[in-house]
C-alpha positions as CSV (number, residue, x, y, z in Angstrom):
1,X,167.3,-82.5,111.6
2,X,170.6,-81.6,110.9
3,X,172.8,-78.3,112.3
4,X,172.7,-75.6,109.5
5,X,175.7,-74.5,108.0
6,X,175.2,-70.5,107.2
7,X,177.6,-68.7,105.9
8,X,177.8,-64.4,106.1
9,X,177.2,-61.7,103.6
10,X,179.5,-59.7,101.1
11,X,179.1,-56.9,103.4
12,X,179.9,-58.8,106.6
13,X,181.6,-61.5,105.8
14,X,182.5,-63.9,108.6
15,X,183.1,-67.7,108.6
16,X,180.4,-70.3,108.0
17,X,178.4,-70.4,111.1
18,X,177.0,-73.6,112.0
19,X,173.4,-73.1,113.9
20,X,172.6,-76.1,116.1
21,X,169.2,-77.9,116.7
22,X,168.8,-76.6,120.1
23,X,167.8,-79.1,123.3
24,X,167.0,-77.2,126.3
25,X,169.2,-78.9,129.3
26,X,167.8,-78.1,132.6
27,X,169.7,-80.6,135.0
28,X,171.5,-78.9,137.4
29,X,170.4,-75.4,136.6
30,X,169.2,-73.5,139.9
31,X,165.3,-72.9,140.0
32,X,163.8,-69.9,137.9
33,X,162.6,-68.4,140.8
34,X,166.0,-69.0,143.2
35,X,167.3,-65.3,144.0
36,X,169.1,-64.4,141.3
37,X,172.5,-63.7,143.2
38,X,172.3,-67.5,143.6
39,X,171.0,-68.0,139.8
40,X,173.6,-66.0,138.4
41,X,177.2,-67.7,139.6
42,X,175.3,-71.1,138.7
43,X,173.9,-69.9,135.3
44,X,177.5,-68.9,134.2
45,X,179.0,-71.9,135.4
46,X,176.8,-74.0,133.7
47,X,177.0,-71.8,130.1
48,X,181.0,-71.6,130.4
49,X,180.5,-75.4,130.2
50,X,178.6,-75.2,127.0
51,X,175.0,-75.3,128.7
52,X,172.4,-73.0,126.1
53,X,169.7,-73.3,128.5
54,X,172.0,-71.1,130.9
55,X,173.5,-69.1,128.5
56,X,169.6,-68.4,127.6
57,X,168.6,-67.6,130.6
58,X,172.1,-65.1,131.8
59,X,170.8,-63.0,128.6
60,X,167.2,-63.1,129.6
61,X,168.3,-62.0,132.9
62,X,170.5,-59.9,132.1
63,X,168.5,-57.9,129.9
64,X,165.8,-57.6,132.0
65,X,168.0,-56.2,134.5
66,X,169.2,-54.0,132.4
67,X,165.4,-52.4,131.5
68,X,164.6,-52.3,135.1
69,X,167.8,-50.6,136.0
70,X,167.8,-48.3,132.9
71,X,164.0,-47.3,133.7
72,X,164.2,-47.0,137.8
73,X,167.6,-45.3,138.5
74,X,168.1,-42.2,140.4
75,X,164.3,-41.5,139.8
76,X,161.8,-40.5,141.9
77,X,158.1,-42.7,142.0
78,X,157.2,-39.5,140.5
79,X,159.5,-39.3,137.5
80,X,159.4,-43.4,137.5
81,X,155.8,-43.0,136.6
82,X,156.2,-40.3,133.9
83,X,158.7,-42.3,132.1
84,X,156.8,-45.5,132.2
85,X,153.8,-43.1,130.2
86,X,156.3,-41.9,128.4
87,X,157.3,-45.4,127.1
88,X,153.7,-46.4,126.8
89,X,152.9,-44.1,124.4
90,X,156.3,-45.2,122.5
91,X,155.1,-48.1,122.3
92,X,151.4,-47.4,120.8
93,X,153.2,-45.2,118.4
94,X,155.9,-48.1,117.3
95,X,153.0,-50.8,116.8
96,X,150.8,-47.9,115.3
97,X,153.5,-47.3,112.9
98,X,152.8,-50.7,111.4
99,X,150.3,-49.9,108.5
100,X,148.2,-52.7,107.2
101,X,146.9,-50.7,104.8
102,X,146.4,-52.4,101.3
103,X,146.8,-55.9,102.4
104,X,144.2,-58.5,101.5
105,X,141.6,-59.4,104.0
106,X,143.2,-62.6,104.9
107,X,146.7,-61.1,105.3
108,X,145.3,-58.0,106.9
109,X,143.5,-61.3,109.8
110,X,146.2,-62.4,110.7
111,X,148.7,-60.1,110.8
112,X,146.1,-58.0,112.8
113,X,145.6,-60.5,115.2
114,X,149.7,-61.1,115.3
115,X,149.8,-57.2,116.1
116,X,147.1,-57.3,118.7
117,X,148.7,-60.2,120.8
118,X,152.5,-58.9,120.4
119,X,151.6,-55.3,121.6
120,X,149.6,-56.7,124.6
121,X,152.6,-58.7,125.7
122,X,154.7,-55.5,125.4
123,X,152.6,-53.5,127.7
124,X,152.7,-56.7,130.2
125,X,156.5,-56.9,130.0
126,X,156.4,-53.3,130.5
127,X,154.5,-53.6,133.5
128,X,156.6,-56.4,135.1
129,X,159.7,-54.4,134.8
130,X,158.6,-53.3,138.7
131,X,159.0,-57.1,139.6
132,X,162.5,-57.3,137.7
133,X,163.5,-54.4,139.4
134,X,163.1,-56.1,142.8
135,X,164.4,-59.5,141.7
136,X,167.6,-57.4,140.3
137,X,168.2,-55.1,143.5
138,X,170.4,-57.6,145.0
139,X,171.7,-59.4,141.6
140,X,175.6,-58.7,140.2
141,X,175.1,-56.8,137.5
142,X,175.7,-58.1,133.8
143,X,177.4,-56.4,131.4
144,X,176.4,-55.6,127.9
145,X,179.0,-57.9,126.8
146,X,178.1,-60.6,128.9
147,X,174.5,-60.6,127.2
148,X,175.7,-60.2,124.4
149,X,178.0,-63.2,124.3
150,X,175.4,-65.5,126.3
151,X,172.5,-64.9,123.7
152,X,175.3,-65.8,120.7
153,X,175.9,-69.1,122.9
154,X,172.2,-69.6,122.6
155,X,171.8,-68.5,119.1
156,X,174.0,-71.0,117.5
157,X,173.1,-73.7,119.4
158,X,169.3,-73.2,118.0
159,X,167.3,-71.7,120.6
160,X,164.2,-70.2,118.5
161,X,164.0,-66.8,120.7
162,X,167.3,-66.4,121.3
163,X,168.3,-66.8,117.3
164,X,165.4,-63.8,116.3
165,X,166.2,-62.0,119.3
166,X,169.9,-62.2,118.5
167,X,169.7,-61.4,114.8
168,X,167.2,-58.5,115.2
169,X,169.6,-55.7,117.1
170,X,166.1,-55.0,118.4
171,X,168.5,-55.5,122.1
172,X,169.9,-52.3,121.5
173,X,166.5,-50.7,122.2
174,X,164.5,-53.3,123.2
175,X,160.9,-50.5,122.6
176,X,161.2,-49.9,126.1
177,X,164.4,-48.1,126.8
178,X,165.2,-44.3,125.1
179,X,167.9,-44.7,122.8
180,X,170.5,-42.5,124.0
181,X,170.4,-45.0,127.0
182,X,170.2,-48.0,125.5
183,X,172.1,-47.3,122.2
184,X,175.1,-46.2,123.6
185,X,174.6,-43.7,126.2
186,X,176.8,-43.7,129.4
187,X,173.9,-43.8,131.8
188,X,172.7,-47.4,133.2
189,X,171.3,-48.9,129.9
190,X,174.3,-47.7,127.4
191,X,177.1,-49.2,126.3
192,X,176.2,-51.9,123.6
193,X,178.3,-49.7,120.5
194,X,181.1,-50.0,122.9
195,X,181.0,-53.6,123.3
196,X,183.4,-55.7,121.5
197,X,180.5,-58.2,121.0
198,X,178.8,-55.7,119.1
199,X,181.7,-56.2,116.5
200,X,180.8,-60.2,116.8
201,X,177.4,-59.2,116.4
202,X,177.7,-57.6,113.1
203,X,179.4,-60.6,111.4
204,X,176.8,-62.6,111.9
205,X,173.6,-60.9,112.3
206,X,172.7,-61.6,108.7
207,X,173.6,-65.4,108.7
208,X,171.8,-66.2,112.1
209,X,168.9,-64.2,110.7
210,X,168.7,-66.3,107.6
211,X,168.9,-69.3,109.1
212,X,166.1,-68.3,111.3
213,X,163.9,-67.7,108.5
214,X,165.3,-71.2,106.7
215,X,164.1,-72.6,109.9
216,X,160.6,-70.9,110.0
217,X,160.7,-69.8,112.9
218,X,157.3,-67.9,113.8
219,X,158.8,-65.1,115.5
220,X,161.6,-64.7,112.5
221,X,158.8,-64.6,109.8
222,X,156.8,-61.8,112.5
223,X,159.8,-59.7,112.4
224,X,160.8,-60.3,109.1
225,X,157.2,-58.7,107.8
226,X,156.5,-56.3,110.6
227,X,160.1,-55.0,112.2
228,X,162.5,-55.8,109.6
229,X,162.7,-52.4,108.2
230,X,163.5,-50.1,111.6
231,X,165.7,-52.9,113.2
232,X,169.3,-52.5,114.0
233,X,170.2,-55.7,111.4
234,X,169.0,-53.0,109.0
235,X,172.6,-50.7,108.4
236,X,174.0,-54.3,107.9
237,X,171.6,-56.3,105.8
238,X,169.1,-54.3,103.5
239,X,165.4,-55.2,103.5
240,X,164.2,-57.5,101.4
241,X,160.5,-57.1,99.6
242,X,160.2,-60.9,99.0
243,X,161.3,-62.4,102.1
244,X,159.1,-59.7,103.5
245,X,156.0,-61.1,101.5
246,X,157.2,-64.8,102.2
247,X,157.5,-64.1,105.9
248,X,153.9,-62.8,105.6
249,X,152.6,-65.8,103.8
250,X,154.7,-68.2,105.4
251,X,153.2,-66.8,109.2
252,X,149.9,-67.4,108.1
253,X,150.2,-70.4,106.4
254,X,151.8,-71.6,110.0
255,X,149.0,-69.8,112.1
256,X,146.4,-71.5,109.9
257,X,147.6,-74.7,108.9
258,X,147.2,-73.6,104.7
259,X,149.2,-71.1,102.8
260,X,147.1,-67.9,101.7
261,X,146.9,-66.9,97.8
262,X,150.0,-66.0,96.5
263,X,152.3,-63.4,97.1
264,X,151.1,-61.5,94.1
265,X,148.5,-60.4,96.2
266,X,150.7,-58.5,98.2
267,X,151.9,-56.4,95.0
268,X,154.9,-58.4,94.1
269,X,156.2,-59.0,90.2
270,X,154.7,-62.5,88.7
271,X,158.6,-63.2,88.7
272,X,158.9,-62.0,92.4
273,X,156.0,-63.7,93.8
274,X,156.8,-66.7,92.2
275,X,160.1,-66.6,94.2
276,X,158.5,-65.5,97.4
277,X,155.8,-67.9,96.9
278,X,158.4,-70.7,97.1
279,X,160.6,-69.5,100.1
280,X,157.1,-69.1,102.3
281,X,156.1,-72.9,101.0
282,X,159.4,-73.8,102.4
283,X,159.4,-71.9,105.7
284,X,156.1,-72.7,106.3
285,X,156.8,-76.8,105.9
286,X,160.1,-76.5,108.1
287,X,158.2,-75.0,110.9
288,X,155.8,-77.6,110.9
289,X,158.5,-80.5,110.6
290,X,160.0,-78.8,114.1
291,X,156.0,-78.7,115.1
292,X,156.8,-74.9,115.9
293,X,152.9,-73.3,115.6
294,X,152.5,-69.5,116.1
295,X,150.3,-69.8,119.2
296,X,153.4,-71.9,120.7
297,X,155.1,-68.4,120.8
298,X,154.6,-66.1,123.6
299,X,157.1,-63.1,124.5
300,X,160.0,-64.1,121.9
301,X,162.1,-60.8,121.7
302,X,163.6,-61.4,125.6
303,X,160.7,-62.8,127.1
304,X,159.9,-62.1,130.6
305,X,160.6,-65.4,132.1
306,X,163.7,-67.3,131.8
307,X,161.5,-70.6,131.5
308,X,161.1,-69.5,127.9
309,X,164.3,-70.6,127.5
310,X,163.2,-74.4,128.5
């Protein structure tokens, strides 16, 4: 496999981004479970050399951090519990908000079971933001710029999460934090319209994104179908019905090994479907060729554990 050369839209343009195939390098990187004062120093070290694997992680890290310190600051266990409810039911209502309604049965199977295992893995991060929140109590902190610039790093060099993650502006919310904290509040979670690498971030959104889906990335086609349409790429990059159906197709075709029936199915134009029919047949086959499966996937939109950057 070659790097992909991508350039940026009319609306954003930017230079030709070139999106590397991405080889984790662990040697020399502290442990994932060091403290993460020790992690941290290290980690940007290591990145500021042109490591992906770090930069990977810092972001990781760093947004987790983030969430905990967003979530558990200045709050009492009483209040801490009524906001994690709070966020709970955010989150039933943002996956309950995805209407499967009309799809054919095979579509409906597996974006159902997509649904199921994604929303599972939100109430677990959720849940582990307690344990973050202990690992990040002795931790420098790391700005929103810092994330921002360490998940690029990781982006172009090719990292599957870190490219969806990265192209989705779902960071500027992440489902768990409100958004007038994590949007660009000045409490501990705002600040990311304030960033300069905000600004970075909106040149090239829309070409990292497309190269994701070029790629097939499991968690890109996910998005693509179920997220694409209340994401933060959206003021940038307008939805698009056919990759939306492709993304669709293409997921299950990667989940099951065959492509569904066409896109028609999914109330496209013979003309449309035809088109979307031919960007999921090519997703789909890249995935395979980078033997990228969706059960491979497990937290991709800033997974709890750094070692998903490995």
């Amino acid at each position: 496999m070659t790097p992909s050369t991508i350039a940026g839209t009319a609306d954003s343009p930017s230079p030709a981004l070139v999106i590397g195939e991405y080889r984790p390098d662990t040697a020399g990187l502290p442990p994932i479970d060091a403290p993460l004062a020790a992690q941290i120093p290290a980690l940007r070290d290591a990145a500021d050399r042109g490591n992906a694997t770090a930069a990977c992680r810092l972001a990781v890290i760093g947004s987790q951090c983030l969430r905990a310190r967003s979530i558990g600051v200045s709050l009492t266990s009483g209040q801490s519990a009524e906001m994690t409810r709070q966020i709970e039911e955010n989150l039933r209502q943002q996956y309950a908000g995805i209407s499967l309604e009309g799809l054919p049965e095979r579509y409906r199977a597996y974006a159902q079971r997509r649904l199921d295992t994604q929303a599972l893995q939100e109430f677990d991060s959720l849940r582990g933001l307690d344990a973050w929140g202990r690992r990040c109590a002795d931790a420098p902190p790391i700005s929103h710029d810092e994330i921002l610039d360490s998940l690029r790093q990781a982006a172009l060099a090719g990292e599957p999460d870190s490219m969806v993650t990265y192209a989705s502006g779902l960071w500027m919310a992440d489902f768990s934090v409100n958004l007038a904290t994590g949007f660009g509040g000045n409490n501990a979670g705002g600040g990311w319209l304030r960033s300069p690498a905000f600004d970075q971030w909106r040149r090239d959104a829309a070409a990292v994104r497309r190269a994701a889906l070029e790629r097939g990335d499991p968690e890109m086609l996910w998005f693509e179908f179920a997220f694409a349409d209340r994401a933060g790429l959206r003021p940038i990059e307008p939805a698009d019905p056919i990759d939306s159906a492709a993304a669709l197709r293409a997921y299950a075709a990667v989940i099951s090994g065959h492509a569904p029936e066409s896109t028609a199915a999914l109330g496209l134009s013979p003309e449309e479907a035809a088109e979307a029919d031919r960007r999921s047949d090519a997703w789909a086959t890249r995935a395979r060729e980078r033997g990228r499966r969706a059960e491979d996937v497990t937290d991709g939109l800033l997974a709890d554990r750094e070692s998903a950057c490995d």
